[in-house]
MARVOBA-472984 format. One record per residue (C-alpha): residue number from 1; residue in three letters; y, x, z. Coordinates in steps of 0.2 Angstrom, whole numbers. Example, Ala and Ser with C-alpha at 12.3 -4.5 7.8 and 13.67 -1.06 7.14 Angstrom:
<site><n>1</n><res>Ala</res><y>-22</y><x>62</x><z>39</z></site>
<site><n>2</n><res>Ser</res><y>-5</y><x>68</x><z>36</z></site>
//
This chain:
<site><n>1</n><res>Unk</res><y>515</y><x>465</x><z>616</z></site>
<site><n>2</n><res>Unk</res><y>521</y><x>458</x><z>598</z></site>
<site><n>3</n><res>Unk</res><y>536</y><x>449</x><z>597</z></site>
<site><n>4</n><res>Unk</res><y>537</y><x>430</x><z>596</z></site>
<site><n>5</n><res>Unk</res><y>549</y><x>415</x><z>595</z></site>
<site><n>6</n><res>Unk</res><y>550</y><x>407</x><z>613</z></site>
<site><n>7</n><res>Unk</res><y>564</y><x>392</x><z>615</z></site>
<site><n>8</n><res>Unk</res><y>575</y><x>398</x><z>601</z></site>
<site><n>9</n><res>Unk</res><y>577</y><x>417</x><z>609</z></site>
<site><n>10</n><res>Unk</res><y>568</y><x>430</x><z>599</z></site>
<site><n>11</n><res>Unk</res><y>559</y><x>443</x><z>606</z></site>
<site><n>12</n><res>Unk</res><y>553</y><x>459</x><z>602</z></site>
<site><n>13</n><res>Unk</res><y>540</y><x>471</x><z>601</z></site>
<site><n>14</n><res>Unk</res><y>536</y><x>479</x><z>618</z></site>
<site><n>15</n><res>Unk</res><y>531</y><x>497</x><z>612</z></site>
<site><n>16</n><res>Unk</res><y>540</y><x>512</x><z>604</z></site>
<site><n>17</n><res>Unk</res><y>543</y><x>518</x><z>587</z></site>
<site><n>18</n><res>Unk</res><y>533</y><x>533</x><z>587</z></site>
<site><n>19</n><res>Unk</res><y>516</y><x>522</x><z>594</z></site>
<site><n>20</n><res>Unk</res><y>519</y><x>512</x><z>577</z></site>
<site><n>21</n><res>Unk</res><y>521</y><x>525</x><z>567</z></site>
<site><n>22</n><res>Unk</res><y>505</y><x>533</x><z>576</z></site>
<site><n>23</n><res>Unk</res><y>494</y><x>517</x><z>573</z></site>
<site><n>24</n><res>Unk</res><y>498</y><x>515</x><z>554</z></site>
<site><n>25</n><res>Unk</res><y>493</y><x>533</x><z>555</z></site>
<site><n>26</n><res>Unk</res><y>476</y><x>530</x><z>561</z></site>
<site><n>27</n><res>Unk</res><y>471</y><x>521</x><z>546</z></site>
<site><n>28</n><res>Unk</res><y>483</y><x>533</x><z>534</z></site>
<site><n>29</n><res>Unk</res><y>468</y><x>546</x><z>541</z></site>
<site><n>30</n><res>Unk</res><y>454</y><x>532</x><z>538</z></site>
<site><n>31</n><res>Unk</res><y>457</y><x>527</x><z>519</z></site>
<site><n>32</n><res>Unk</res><y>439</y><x>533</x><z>513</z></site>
<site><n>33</n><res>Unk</res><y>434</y><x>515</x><z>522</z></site>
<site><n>34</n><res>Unk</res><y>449</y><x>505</x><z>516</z></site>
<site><n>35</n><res>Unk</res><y>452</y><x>496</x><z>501</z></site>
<site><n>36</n><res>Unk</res><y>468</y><x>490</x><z>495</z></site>
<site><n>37</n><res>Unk</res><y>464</y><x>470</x><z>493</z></site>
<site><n>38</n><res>Unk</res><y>467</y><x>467</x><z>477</z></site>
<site><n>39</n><res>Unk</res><y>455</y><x>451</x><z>474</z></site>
<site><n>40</n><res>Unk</res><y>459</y><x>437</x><z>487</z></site>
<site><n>41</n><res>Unk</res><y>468</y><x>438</x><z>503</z></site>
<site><n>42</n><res>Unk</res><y>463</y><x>451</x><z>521</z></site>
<site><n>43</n><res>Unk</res><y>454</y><x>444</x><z>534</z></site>
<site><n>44</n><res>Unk</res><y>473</y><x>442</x><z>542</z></site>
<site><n>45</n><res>Unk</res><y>476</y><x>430</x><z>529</z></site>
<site><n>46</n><res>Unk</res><y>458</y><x>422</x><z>531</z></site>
<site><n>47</n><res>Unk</res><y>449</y><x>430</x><z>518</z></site>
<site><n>48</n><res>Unk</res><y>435</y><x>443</x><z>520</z></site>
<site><n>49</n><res>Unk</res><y>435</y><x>458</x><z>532</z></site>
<site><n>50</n><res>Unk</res><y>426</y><x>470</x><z>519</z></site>
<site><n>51</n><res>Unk</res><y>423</y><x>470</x><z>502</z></site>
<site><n>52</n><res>Unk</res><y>408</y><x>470</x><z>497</z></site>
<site><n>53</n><res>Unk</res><y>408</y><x>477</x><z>477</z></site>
<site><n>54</n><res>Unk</res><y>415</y><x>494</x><z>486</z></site>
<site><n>55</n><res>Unk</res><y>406</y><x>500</x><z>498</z></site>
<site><n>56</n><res>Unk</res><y>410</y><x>487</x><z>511</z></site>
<site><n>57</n><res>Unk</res><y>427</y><x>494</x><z>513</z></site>
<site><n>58</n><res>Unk</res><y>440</y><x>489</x><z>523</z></site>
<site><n>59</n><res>Unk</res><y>452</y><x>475</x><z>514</z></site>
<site><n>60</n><res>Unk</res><y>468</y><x>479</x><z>518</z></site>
<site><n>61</n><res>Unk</res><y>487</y><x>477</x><z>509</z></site>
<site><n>62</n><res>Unk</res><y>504</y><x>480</x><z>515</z></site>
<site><n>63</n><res>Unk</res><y>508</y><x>466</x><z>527</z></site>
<site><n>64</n><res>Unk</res><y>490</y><x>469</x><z>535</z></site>
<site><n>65</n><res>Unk</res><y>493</y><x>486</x><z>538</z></site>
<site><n>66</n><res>Unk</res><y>509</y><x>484</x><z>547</z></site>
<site><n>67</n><res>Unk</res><y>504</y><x>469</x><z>558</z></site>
<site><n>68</n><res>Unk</res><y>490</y><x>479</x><z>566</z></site>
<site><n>69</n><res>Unk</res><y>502</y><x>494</x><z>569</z></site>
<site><n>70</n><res>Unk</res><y>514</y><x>479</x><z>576</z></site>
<site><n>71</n><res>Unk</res><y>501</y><x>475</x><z>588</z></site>
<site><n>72</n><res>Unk</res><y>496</y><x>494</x><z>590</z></site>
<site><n>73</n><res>Unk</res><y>479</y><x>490</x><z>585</z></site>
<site><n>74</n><res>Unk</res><y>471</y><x>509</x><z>579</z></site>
<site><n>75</n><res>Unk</res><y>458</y><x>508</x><z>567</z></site>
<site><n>76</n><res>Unk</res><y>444</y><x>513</x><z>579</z></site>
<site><n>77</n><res>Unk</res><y>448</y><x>498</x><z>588</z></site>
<site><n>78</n><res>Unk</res><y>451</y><x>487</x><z>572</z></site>
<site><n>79</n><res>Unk</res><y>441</y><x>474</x><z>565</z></site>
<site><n>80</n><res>Unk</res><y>438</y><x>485</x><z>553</z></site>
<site><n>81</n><res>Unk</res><y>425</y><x>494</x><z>564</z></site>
<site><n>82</n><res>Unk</res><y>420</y><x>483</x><z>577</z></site>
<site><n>83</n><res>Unk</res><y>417</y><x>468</x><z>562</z></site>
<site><n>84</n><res>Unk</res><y>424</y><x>456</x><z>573</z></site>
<site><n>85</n><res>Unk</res><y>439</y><x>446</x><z>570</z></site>
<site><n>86</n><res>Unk</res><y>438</y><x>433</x><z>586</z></site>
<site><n>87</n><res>Unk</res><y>447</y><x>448</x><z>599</z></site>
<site><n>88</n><res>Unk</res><y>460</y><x>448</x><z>585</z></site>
<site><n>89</n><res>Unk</res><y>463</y><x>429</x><z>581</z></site>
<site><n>90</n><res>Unk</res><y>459</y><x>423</x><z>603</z></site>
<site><n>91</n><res>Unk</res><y>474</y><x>411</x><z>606</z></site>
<site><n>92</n><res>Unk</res><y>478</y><x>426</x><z>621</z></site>
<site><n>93</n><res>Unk</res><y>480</y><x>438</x><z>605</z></site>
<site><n>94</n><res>Unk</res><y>499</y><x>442</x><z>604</z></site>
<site><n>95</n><res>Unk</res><y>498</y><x>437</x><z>585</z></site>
<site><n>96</n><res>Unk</res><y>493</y><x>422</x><z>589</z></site>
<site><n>97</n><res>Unk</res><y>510</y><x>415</x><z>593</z></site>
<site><n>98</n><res>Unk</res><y>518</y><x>426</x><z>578</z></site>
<site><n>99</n><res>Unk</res><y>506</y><x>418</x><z>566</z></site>
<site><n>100</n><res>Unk</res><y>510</y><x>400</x><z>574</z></site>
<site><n>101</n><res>Unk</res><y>530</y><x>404</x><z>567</z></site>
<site><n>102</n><res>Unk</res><y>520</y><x>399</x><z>549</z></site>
<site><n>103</n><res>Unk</res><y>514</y><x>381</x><z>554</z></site>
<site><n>104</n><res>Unk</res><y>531</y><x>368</x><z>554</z></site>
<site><n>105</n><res>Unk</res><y>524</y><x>358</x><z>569</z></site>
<site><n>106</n><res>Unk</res><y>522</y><x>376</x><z>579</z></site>
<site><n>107</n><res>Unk</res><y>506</y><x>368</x><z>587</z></site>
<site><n>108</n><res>Unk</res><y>492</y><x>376</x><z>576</z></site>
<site><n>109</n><res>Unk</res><y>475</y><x>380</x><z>580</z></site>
<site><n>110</n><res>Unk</res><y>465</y><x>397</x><z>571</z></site>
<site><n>111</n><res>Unk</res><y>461</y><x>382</x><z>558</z></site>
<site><n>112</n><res>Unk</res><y>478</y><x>376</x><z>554</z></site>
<site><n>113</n><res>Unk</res><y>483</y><x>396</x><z>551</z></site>
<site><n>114</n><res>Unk</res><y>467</y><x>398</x><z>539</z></site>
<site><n>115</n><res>Unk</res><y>469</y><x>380</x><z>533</z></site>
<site><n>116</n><res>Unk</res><y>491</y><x>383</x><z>531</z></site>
<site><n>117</n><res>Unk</res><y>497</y><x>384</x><z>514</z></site>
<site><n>118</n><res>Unk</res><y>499</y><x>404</x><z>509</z></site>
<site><n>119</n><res>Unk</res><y>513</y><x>399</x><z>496</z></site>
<site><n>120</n><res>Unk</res><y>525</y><x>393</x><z>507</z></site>
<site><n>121</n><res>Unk</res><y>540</y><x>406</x><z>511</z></site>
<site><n>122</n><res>Unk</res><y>539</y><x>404</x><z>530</z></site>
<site><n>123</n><res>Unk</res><y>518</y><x>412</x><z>530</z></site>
<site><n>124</n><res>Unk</res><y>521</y><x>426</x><z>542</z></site>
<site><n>125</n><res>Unk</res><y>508</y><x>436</x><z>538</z></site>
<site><n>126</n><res>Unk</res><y>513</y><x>441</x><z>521</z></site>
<site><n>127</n><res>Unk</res><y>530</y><x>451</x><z>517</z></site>
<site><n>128</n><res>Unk</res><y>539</y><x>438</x><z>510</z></site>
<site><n>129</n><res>Unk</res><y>537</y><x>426</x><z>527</z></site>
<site><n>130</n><res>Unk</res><y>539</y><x>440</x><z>539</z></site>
<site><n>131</n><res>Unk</res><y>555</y><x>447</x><z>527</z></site>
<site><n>132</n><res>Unk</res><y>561</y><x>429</x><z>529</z></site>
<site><n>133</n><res>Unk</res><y>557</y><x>428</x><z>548</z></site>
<site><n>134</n><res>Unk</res><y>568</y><x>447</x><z>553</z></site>
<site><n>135</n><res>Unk</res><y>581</y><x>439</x><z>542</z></site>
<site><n>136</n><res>Unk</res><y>583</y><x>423</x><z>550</z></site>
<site><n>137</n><res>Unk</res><y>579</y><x>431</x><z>569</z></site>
<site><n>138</n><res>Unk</res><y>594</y><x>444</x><z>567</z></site>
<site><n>139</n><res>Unk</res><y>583</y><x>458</x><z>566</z></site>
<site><n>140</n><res>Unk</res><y>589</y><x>461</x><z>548</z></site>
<site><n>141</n><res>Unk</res><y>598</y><x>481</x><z>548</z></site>
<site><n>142</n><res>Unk</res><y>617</y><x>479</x><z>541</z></site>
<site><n>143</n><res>Unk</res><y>613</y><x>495</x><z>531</z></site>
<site><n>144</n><res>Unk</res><y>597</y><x>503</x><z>524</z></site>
<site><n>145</n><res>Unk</res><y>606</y><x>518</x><z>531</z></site>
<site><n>146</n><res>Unk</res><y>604</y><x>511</x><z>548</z></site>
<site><n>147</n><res>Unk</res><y>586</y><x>515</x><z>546</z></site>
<site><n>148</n><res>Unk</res><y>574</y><x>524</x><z>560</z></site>
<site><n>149</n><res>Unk</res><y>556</y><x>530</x><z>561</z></site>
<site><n>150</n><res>Unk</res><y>546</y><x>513</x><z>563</z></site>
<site><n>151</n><res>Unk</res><y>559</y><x>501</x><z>556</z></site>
<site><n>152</n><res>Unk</res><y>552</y><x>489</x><z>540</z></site>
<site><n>153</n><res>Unk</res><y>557</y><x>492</x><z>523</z></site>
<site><n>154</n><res>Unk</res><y>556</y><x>475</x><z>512</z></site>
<site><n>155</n><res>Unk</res><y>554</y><x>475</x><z>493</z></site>
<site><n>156</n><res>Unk</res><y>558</y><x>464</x><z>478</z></site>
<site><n>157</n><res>Unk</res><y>540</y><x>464</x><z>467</z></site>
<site><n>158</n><res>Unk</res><y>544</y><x>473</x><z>452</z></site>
<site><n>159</n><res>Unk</res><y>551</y><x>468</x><z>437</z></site>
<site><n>160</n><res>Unk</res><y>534</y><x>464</x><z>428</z></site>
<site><n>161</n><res>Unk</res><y>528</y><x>452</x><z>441</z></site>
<site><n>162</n><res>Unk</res><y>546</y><x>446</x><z>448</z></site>
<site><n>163</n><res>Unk</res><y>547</y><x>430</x><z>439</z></site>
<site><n>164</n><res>Unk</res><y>530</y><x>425</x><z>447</z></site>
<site><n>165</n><res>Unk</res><y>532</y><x>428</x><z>464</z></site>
<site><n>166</n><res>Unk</res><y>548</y><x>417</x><z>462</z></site>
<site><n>167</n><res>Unk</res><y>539</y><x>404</x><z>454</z></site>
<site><n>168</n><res>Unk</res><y>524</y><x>408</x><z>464</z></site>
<site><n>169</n><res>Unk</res><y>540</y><x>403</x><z>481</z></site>
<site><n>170</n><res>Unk</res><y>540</y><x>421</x><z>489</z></site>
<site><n>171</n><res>Unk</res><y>554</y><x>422</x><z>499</z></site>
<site><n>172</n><res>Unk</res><y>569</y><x>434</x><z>487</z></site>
<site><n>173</n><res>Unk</res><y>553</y><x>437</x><z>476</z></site>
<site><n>174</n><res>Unk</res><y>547</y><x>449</x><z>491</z></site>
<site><n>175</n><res>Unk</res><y>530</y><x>458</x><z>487</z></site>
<site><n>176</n><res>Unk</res><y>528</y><x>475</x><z>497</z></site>
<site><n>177</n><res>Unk</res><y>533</y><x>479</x><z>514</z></site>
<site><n>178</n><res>Unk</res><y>531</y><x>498</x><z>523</z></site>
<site><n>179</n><res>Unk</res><y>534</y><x>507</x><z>539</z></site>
<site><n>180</n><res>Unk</res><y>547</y><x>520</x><z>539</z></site>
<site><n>181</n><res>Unk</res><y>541</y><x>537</x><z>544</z></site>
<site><n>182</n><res>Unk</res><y>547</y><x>550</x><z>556</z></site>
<site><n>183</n><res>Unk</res><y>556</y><x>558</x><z>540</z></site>
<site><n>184</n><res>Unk</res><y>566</y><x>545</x><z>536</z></site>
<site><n>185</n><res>Unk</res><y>563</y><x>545</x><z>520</z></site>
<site><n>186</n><res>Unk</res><y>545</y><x>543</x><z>517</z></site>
<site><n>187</n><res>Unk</res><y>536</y><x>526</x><z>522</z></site>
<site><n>188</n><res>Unk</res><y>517</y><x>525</x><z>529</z></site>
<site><n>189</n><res>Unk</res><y>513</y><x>510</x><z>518</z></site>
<site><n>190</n><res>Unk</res><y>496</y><x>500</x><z>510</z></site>
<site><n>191</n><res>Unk</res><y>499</y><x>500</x><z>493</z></site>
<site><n>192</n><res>Unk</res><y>488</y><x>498</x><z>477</z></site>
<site><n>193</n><res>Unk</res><y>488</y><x>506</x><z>458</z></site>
<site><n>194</n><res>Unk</res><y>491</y><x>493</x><z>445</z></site>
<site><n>195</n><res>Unk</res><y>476</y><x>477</x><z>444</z></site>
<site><n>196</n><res>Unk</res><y>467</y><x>485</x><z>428</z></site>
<site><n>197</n><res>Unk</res><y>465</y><x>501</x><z>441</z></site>
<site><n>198</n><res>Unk</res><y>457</y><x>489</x><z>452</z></site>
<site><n>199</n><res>Unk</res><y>440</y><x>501</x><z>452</z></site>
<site><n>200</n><res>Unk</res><y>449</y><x>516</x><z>453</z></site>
<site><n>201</n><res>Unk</res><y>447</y><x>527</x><z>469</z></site>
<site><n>202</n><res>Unk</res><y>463</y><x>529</x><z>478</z></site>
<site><n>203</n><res>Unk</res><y>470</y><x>531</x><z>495</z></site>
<site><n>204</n><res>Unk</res><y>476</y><x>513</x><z>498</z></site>
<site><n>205</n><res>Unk</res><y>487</y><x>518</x><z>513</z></site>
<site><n>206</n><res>Unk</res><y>497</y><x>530</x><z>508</z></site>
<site><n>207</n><res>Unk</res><y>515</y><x>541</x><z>514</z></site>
<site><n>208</n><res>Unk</res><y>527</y><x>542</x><z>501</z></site>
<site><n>209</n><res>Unk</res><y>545</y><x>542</x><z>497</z></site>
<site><n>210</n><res>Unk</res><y>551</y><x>527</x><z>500</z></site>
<site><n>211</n><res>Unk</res><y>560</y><x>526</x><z>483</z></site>
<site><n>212</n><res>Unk</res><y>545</y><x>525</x><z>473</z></site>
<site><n>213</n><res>Unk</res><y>546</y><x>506</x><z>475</z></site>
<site><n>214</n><res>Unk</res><y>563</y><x>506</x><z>475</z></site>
<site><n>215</n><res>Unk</res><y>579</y><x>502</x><z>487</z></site>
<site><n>216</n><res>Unk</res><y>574</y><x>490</x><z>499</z></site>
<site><n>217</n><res>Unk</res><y>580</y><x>473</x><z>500</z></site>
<site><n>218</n><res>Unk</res><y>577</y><x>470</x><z>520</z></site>
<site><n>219</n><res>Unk</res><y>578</y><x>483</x><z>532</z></site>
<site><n>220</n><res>Unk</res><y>574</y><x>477</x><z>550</z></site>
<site><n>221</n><res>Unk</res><y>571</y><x>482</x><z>567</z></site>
<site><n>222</n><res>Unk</res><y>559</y><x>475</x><z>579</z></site>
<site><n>223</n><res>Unk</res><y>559</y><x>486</x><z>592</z></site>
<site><n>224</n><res>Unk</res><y>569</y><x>482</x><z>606</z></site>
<site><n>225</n><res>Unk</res><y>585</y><x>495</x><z>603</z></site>
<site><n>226</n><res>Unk</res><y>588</y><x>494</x><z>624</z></site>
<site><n>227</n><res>Unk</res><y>570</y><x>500</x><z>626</z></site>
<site><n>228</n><res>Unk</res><y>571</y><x>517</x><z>616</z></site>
<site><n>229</n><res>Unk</res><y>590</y><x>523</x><z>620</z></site>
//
């Protein structure tokens, strides 16, 4: 089960680090049907499931990518292969009542989250939202040092695009978000070249030191600590 906000108490991901490691992984092992979605949003965010100018690839970016291995959905169970999104977005789905977290009124329909404003701070299923929502929920790491195999790692968007996203009303100008590997110092992350290299073939999920993109800003924790000591 993912985690979700019941009566002010937050509650956390029912599943271990090593199965989130192991799903991001799944599609780590899958990248020559994935395409980092450079062009509009994932179908997480409402936008297309594949993209059509490449081979009908898999859209997928960083906040995507660790949603699925939240919910410890593996690619060959993904919408990526089955080409249906309803299992995923049922009002039974566990990310149902994270993605509710992004509507102020917390009653929203599958409408209101497609309909919802992306460019407010609070939108979940982007890093900036769910960097704002660890934060706010206490799940926030004192220390990057703190860090474990399947925490998140948040990051500031670079200093080419900064001033946009903080105009643009991303939460601390939050663009990228990966999942901390079994080495601790390697993250399992959906990550694109630069938006001229849009054509380019790459590997959109990749594992990589975690200080190409920087030191994080967020580090956080959202599997229960009680469950894996």
């Amino acid at each position: 089960m993912y985690y979700h906000e019941a009566h002010n108490r937050t509650m956390y991901y029912n599943g271990n680090m090593n199965a989130i490691i192991k799903t991001a992984i799944s599609y780590l092992n899958n990248n020559d049907r994935l395409i980092y979605s450079y062009r509009g949003n994932t179908f997480l965010q409402g936008g297309e499931l594949y993209d059509t100018e490449h081979d009908c690839r898999g859209r997928i970016d960083c906040s995507t990518l660790v949603h699925l291995a939240l919910l410890g959905i593996e690619y060959d169970d993904s919408p990526y292969v089955s080409g249906d999104i309803s299992r995923f977005f049922d009002t039974e789905c566990p990310w149902y009542d994270i993605a509710r977290l992004a509507i102020s009124s917390g009653k929203a329909t599958i409408g209101d989250v497609f309909a919802h404003n992306s460019a407010r701070d609070d939108d979940i299923r982007r890093a900036y939202g769910l960097a704002k929502y660890c934060r706010e929920s206490g799940l926030e790491l004192k220390s990057f040092s703190e860090r474990r195999p399947g925490d998140l790692v948040f990051f500031e968007a670079p200093l080419s695009v900064y001033e946009e996203y903080r105009k643009y009303g991303a939460y601390m100008a939050i663009s990228h978000v990966g999942i901390v590997a079994e080495d601790i110092d390697l993250m399992i992350n959906a990550t694109g070249r630069s938006r001229q290299d849009y054509n380019a073939q790459h590997d959109p999920v990749r594992l990589m030191p975690i200080s190409e993109k920087g030191k994080p800003v967020i580090t956080a924790r959202l599997v229960n600590q009680k469950q894996e000591d």
